[in-house]
VEXDREN-2710 file (C-alpha; in Angstrom, 1 decimal):
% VEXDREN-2710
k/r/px/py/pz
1/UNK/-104.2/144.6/120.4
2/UNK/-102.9/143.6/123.8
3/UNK/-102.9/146.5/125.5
4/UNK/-107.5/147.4/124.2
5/UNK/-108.0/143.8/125.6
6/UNK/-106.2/144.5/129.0
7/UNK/-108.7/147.4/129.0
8/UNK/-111.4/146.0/128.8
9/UNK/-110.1/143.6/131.3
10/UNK/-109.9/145.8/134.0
11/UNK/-113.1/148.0/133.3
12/UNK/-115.3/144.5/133.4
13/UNK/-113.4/143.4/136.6
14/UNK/-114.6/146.0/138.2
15/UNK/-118.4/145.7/136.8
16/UNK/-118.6/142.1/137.8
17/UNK/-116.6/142.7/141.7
18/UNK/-119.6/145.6/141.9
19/UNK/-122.5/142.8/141.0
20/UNK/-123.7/141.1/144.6
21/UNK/-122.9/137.6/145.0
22/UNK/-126.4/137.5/146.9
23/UNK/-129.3/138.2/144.9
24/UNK/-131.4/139.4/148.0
25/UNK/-130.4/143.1/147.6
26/UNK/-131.0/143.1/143.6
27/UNK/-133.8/145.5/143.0
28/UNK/-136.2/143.7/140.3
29/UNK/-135.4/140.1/139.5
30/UNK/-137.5/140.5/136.7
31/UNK/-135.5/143.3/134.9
32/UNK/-132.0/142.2/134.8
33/UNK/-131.0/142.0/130.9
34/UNK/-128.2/139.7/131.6
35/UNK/-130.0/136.9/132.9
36/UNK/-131.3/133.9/130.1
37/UNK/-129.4/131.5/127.5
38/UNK/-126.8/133.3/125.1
39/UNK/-124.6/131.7/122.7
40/UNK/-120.6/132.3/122.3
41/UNK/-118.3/132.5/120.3
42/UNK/-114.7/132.7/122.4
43/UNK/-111.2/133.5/120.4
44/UNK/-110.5/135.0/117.1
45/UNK/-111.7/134.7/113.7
46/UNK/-109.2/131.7/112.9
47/UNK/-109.8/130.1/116.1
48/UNK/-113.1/130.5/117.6
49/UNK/-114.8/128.0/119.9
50/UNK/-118.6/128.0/120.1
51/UNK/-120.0/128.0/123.7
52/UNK/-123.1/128.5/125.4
53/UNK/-123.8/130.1/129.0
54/UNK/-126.9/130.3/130.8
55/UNK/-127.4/133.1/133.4
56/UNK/-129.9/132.5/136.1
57/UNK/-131.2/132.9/140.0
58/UNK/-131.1/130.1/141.9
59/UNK/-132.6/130.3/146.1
60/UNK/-132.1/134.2/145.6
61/UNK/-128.3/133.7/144.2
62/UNK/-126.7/134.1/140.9
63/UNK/-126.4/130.8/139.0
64/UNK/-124.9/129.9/135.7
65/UNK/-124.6/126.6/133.7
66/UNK/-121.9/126.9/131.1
67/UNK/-121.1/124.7/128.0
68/UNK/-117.7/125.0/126.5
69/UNK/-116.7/123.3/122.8
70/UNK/-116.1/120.2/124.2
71/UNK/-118.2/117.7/126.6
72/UNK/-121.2/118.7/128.9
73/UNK/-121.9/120.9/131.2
74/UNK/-119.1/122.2/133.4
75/UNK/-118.7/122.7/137.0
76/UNK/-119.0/126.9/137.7
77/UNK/-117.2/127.7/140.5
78/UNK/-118.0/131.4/140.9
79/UNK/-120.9/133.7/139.8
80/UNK/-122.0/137.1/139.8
81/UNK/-124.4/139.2/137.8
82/UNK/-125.4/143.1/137.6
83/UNK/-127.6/144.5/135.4
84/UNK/-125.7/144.7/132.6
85/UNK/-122.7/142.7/133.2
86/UNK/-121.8/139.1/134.2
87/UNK/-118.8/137.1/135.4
88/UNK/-117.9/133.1/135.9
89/UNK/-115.1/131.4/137.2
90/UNK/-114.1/127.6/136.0
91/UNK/-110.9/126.7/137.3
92/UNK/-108.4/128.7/136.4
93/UNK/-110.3/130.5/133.4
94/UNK/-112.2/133.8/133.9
95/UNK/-114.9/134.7/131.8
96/UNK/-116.1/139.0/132.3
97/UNK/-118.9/140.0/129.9
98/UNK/-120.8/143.2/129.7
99/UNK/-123.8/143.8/127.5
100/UNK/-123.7/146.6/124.9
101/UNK/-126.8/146.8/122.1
102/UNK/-128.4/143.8/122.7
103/UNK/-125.3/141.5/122.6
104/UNK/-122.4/140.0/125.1
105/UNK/-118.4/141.3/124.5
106/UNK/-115.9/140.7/127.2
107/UNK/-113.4/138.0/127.1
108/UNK/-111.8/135.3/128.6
109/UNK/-108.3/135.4/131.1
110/UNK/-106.6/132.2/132.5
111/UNK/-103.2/132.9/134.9
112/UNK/-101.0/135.4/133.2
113/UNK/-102.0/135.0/129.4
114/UNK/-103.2/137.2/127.3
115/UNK/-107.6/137.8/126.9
116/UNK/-109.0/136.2/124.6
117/UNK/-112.0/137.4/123.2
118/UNK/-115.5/136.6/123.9
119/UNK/-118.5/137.6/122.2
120/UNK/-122.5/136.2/122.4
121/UNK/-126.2/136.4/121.3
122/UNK/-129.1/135.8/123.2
123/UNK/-130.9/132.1/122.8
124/UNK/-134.1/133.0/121.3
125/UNK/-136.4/130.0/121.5
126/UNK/-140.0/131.6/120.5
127/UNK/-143.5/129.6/120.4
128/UNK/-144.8/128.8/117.2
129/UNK/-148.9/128.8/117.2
130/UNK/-149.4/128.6/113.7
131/UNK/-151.1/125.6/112.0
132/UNK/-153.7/123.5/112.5
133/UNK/-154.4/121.7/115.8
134/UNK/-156.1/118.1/116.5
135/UNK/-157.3/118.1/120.1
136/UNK/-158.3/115.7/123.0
137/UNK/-160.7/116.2/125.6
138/UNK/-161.2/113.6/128.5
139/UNK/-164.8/114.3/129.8
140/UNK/-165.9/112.0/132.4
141/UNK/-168.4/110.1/130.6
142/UNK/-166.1/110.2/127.1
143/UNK/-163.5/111.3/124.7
144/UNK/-164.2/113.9/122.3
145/UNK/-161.6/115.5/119.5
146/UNK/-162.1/118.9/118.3
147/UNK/-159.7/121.1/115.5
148/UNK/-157.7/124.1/116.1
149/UNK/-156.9/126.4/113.4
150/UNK/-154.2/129.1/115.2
151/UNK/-152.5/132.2/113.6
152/UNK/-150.5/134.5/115.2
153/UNK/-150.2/138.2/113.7
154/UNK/-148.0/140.2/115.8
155/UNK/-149.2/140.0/119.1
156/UNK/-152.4/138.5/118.4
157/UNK/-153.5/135.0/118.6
158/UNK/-156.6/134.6/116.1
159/UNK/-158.2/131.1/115.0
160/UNK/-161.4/128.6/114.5
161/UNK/-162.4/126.0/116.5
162/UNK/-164.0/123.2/114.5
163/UNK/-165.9/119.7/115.9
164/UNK/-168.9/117.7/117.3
165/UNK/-172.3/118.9/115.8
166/UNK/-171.7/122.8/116.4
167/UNK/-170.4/124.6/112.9
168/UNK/-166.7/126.6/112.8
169/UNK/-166.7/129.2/115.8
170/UNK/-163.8/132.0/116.3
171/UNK/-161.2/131.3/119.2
172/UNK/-161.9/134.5/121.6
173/UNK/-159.6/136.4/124.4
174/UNK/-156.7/133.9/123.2
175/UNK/-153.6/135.3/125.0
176/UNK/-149.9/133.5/124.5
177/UNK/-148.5/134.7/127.7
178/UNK/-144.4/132.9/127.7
179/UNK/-145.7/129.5/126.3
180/UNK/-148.8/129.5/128.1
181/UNK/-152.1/130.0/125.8
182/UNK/-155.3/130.7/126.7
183/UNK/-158.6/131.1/124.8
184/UNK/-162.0/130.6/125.1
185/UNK/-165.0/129.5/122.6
186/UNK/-168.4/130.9/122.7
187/UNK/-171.3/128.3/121.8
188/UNK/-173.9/129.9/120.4
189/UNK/-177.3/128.0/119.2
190/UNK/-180.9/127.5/119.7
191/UNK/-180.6/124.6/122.3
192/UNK/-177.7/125.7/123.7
193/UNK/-175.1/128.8/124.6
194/UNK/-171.9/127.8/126.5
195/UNK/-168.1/129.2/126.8
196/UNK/-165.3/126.9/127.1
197/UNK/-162.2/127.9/128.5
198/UNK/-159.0/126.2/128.0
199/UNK/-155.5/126.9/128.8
200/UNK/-152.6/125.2/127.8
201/UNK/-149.0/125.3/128.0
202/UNK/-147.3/124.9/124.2
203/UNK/-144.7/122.4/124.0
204/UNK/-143.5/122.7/120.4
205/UNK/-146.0/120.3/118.6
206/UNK/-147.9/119.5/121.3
207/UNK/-150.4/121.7/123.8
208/UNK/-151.0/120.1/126.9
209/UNK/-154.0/122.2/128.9
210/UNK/-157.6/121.8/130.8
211/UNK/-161.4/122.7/129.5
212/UNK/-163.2/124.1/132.1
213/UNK/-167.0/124.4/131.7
214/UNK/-168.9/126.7/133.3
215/UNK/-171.0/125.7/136.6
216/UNK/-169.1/122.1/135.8
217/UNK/-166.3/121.7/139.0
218/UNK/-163.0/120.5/138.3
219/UNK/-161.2/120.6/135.4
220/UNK/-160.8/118.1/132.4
221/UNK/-157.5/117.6/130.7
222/UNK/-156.9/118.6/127.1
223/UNK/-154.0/117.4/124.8
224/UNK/-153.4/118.9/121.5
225/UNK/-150.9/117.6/118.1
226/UNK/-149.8/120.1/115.5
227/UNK/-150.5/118.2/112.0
228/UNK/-147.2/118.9/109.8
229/UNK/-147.0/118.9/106.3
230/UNK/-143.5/117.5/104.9
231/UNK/-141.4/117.4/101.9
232/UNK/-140.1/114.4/99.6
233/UNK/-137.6/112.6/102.0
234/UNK/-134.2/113.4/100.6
235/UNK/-130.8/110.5/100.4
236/UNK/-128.3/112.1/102.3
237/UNK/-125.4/109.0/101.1
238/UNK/-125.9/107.7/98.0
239/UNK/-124.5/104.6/98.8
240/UNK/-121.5/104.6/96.4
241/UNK/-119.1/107.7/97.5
242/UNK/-118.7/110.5/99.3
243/UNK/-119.5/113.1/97.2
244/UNK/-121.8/114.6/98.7
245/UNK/-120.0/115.5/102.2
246/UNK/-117.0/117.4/103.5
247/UNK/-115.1/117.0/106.8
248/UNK/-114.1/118.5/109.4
249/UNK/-111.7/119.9/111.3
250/UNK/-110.2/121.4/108.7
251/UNK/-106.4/119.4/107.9
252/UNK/-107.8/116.4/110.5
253/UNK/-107.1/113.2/108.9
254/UNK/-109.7/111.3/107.0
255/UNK/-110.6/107.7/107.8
256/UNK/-114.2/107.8/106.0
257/UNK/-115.7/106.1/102.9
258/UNK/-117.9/104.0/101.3
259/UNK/-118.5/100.4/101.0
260/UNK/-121.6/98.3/99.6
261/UNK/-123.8/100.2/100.8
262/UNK/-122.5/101.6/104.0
263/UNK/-120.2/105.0/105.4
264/UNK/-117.2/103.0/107.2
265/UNK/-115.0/105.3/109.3
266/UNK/-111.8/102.8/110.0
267/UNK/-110.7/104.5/113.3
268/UNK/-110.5/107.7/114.7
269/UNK/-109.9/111.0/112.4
270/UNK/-112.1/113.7/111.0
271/UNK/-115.8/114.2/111.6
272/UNK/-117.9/114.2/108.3
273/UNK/-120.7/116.5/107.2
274/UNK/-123.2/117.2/104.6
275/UNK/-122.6/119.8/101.7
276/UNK/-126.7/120.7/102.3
277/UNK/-127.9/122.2/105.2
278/UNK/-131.5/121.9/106.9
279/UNK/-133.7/123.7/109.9
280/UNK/-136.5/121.1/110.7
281/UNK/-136.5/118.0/109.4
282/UNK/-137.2/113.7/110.4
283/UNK/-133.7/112.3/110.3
284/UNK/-133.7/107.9/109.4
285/UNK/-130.5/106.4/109.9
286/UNK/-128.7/103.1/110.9
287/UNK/-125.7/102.9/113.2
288/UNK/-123.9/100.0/114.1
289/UNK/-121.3/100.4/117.4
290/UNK/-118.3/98.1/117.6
291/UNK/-117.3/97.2/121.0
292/UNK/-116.3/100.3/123.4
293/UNK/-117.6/102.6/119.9
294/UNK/-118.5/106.1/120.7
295/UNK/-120.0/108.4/117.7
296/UNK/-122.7/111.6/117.3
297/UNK/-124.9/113.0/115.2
298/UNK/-125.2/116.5/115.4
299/UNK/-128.2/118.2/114.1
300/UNK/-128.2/121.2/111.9
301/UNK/-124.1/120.6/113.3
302/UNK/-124.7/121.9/116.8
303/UNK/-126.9/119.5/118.9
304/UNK/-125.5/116.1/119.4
305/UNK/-127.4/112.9/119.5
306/UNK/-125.0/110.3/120.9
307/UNK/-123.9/106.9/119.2
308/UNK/-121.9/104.8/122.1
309/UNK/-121.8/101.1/123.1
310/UNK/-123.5/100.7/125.9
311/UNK/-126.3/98.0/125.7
312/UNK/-127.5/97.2/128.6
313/UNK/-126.7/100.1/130.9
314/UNK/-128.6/102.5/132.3
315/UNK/-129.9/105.5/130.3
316/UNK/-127.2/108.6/131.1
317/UNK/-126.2/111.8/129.7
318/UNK/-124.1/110.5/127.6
319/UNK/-125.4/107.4/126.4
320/UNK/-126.9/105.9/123.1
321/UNK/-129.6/108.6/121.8
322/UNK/-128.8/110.8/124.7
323/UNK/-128.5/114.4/123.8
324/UNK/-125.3/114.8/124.8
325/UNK/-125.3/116.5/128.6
326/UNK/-128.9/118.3/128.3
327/UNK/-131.4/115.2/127.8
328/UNK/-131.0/111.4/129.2
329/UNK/-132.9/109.4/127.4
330/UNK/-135.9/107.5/129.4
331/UNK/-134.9/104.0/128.4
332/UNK/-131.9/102.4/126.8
333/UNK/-132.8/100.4/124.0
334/UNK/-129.1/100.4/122.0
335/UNK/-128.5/96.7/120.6
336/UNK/-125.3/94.7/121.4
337/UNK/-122.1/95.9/119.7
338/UNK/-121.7/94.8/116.3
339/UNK/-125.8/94.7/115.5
340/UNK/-128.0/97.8/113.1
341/UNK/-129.9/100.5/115.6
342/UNK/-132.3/102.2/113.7
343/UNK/-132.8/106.1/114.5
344/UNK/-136.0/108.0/113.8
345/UNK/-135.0/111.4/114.9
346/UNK/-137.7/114.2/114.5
347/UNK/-135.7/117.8/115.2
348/UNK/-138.5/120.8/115.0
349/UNK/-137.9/125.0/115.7
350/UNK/-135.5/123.4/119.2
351/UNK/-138.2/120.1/120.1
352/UNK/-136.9/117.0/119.7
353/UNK/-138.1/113.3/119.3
354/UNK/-135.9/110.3/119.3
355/UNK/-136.8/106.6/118.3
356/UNK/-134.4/103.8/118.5
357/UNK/-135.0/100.6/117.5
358/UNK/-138.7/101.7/117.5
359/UNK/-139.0/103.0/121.2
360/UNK/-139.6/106.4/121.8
361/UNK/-136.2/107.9/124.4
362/UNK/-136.8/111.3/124.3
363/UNK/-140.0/112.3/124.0
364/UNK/-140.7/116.2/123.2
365/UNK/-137.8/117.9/124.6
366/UNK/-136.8/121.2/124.4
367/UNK/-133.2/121.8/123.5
368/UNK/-131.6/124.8/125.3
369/UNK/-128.5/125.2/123.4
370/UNK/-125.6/123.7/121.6
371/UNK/-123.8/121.0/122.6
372/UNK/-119.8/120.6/123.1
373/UNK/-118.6/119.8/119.8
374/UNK/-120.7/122.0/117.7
375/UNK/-119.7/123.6/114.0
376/UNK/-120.4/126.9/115.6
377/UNK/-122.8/128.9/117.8
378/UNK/-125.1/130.5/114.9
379/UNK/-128.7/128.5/116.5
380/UNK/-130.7/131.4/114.1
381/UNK/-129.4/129.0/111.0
382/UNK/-129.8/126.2/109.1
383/UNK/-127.0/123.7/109.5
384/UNK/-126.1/120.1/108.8
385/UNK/-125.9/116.6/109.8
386/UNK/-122.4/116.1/111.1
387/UNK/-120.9/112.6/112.0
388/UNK/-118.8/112.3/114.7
389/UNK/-115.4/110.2/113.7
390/UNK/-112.8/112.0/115.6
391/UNK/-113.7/109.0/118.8
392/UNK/-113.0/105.6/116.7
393/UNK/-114.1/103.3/114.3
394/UNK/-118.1/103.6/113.2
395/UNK/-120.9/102.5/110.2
396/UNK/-123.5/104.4/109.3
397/UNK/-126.5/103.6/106.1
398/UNK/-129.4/104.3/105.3
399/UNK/-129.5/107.9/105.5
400/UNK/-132.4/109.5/104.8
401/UNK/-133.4/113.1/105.5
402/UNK/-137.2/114.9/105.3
403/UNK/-137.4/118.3/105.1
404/UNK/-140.6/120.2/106.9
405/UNK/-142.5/121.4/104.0
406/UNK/-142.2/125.0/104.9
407/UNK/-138.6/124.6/105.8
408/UNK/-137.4/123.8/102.3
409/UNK/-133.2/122.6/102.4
410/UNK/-130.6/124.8/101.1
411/UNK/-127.1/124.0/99.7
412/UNK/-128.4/120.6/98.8
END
C-alpha cells in the first residue's frame, strides 16, 4: 500500500508546483472546478477524521480556509490551485488533492511519514424556493403585506402572488440566479394595469429584496418569511435514564447519567448522542455551566453550538451560542456559572437561529461547513444531537426536539 500512495504523491506534487501562486495569469476565474467548499474525510476506514477546506481567490491569489477535526479555523501557510488540482501547507502537514469524477483524492504527507489518505465532496448548499411566502413592503405613505406561493420545477421558478384588493395573479419572468430571485407581477383590471418588479436575495427562510414601480423613482424595500409547517415536538431525555443515547468515542470513558430530572456529566469523558437522527428541526434545551465549564451541541453531529462560561465577556468565536469558529454571536447573554440558560435553536437546510435566554445571537446565518469535532463529514445526511463531555463536568434538561414537518426523524 505504501509504495501506490508514494505514487500518487509525487504525480500530485507535481500538479500543484505547476498551479501559479498568482492568480493573474489563470485563464477564467470563473471555470476552475476546484475552487468552492468540499468536505473530507482524511485517514483510513478505522481512523478517519472529518475535515472541511474551502478553495477560493482572494486580491487575484489562491486562498484557502481549512478546518481540521478539532478546533476552528487554521492558519494556511501556503496555497495553490490549477484547474483540476489543489495544494495547502499548515505547518508541517501537506495536503495534495486532484479532482477525478466530481470528487477530491490525494492525501496528506507530514516530514518523513508515510500519506495518509485524503478524500472529499463538494459542499452543496442549494436555495430552497418552495412554500408559501408572507411579504413586506415599506411604501412611503404605508406598509402593505402580500403572499407568495413559490415552486420550483427544474429550472423554473413558477408561483401566485396573493394580497390587497386585486384577486390571485401568476409570478412572471421569475429567475433564481445563485440566491438571487427576481420576478415580476402584472396588474391587470379595469382601473388599473401595473407591473411590479422585485428582486431579492434568498436567505434560507427569509427574502430580503426591493419593489420597484414603474415611472415611481427609487426603490422600496421588501422583506419576505417562509411560513413552516412542523411536526409534534419530540423528548429527546426522558428524564429517568439514558436509554435512549450512545456515546462516543468509541472505548472513551463514560461519566454521563441521569438524575431527577437532569443529564449530569461528572467530569470529563465521552461525548453523548442520540440513537435518532434529524435534518431540520427547533432544538429547546437547558444548560447550566459550572465555573470555567466548556460543553457543545452539535447539530445533526457536525455543527457545533458552544456551551462555555463566559458571562459577561464579549461575544467571540468561541463563546456561549457561538458556532464554534464560523459565527460569533451578536451579544452575549450566557448567565453566571451555576444558573439554567435556556436555548431555542432553529437549524433549517444549513440557516441557523439561536435564542438564549430569550435574545436572539445569531440571527439567520448560513453555516458553511462542519465544525472541529464533528461525527463525520457526510453534510447530505440526517444526523444527531451530540453533547460534548470530553471538556469537563456539565447539566443538561429539558430536551426537547421538533421535527420540520416534511423532514420527518429517522432512527428515533
Amino acid at each position: 500500500m505504501v509504495k501506490p500512495r508514494r505514487l500518487v504523491t509525487t504525480v500530485l506534487a507535481g500538479i500543484a508546483m505547476h498551479a501559479s501562486v498568482t492568480w493573474a495569469d489563470a485563464p477564467d476565474k470563473t471555470a476552475v472546478p476546484m475552487l468552492g467548499g468540499w468536505d473530507l474525510t482524511i485517514g483510513d476506514r478505522d481512523r478517519a477524521r472529518p475535515s472541511w477546506v474551502k478553495l477560493f481567490i482572494r486580491d487575484r491569489k489562491p486562498a484557502a480556509e481549512f478546518i481540521g477535526s478539532g478546533g476552528g479555523k487554521q492558519k494556511i501557510d501556503e496555497v495553490r490551485i490549477s484547474d483540476r488540482a489543489a495544494y495547502w501547507k499548515i505547518g508541517d502537514r501537506v495536503y495534495r488533492a486532484q479532482l477525478v469524477d466530481g470528487k477530491l483524492t490525494g492525501n496528506v504527507t507530514r516530514n518523513d511519514e508515510s500519506p495518509v489518505p485524503l478524500s472529499g465532496e463538494r459542499v452543496v448548499r442549494t436555495v430552497q424556493l418552495d412554500g408559501t411566502w408572507t411579504m413586506v413592503v415599506q411604501l412611503p405613505d404605508r406598509q402593505i403585506e402580500r403572499t407568495l406561493h413559490l415552486k420550483r420545477i427544474e429550472d423554473r421558478t413558477t408561483g401566485t402572488y396573493i394580497g390587497g384588493r386585486f384577486p390571485e395573479y401568476p409570478v412572471s419572468d421569475a429567475v433564481l440566479d445563485g440566491d438571487q430571485l427576481t420576478f415580476t407581477v402584472n396588474i391587470k383590471e379595469p382601473d388599473i394595469s401595473i407591473t411590479y418588479h422585485y428582486a431579492f436575495s434568498v436567505q434560507g427562510d427569509r427574502m430580503i429584496g426591493t419593489l420597484q414601480l414603474p415611472g415611481v423613482p427609487g426603490r422600496f424595500e421588501a422583506i419576505a418569511r417562509r411560513e413552516r409547517t412542523w411536526s409534534e415536538p419530540i423528548r429527546l431525555f426522558n428524564g429517568k435514564d439514558l436509554t435512549d443515547w450512545s456515546y462516543q468515542p468509541s472505548g472513551a470513558e463514560n461519566h454521563w447519567h441521569a438524575a431527577e430530572g437532569i443529564m449530569v456529566n461528572r467530569k470529563g469523558g465521552a461525548n453523548i448522542f442520540t440513537n435518532g437522527t434529524f435534518t431540520d428541526f427547533k432544538l429547546e434545551l437547558e444548560v447550566r455551566v459550572p465555573e470555567g465549564g466548556n460543553s457543545g451541541m452539535y447539530l445533526r453531529g457536525r455543527y457545533e453550538v458552544q456551551v462555555a462560561d463566559d458571562h459577561g465577556k464579549a461575544p467571540s468565536p468561541g463563546g456561549m451560542g457561538a458556532v464554534y469558529g464560523r459565527v460569533i454571536p451578536i451579544a452575549n447573554a450566557s448567565k453566571p456559572a451555576g444558573e439554567w440558560n435556556l436555548f431555542e435553536i432553529t437549524f433549517v437546510n444549513y440557516w441557523l437561529t439561536v435564542v438564549l435566554n430569550d435574545r436572539t445571537i445569531v440571527d439567520n446565518q448560513l453555516i458553511e461547513g462542519i465544525t472541529g469535532g464533528a461525527l463525520d463529514s457526510r453534510e447530505r445526511l440526517p444526523g444527531p444531537i451530540l453533547l460534548q463531555g470530553d471538556h469537563g463536568p456539565i447539566e443538561y434538561r429539558n430536551l426537547w426536539l421538533t421535527p420540520l414537518a416534511e423532514e420527518q426523524p429517522t432512527g428515533s
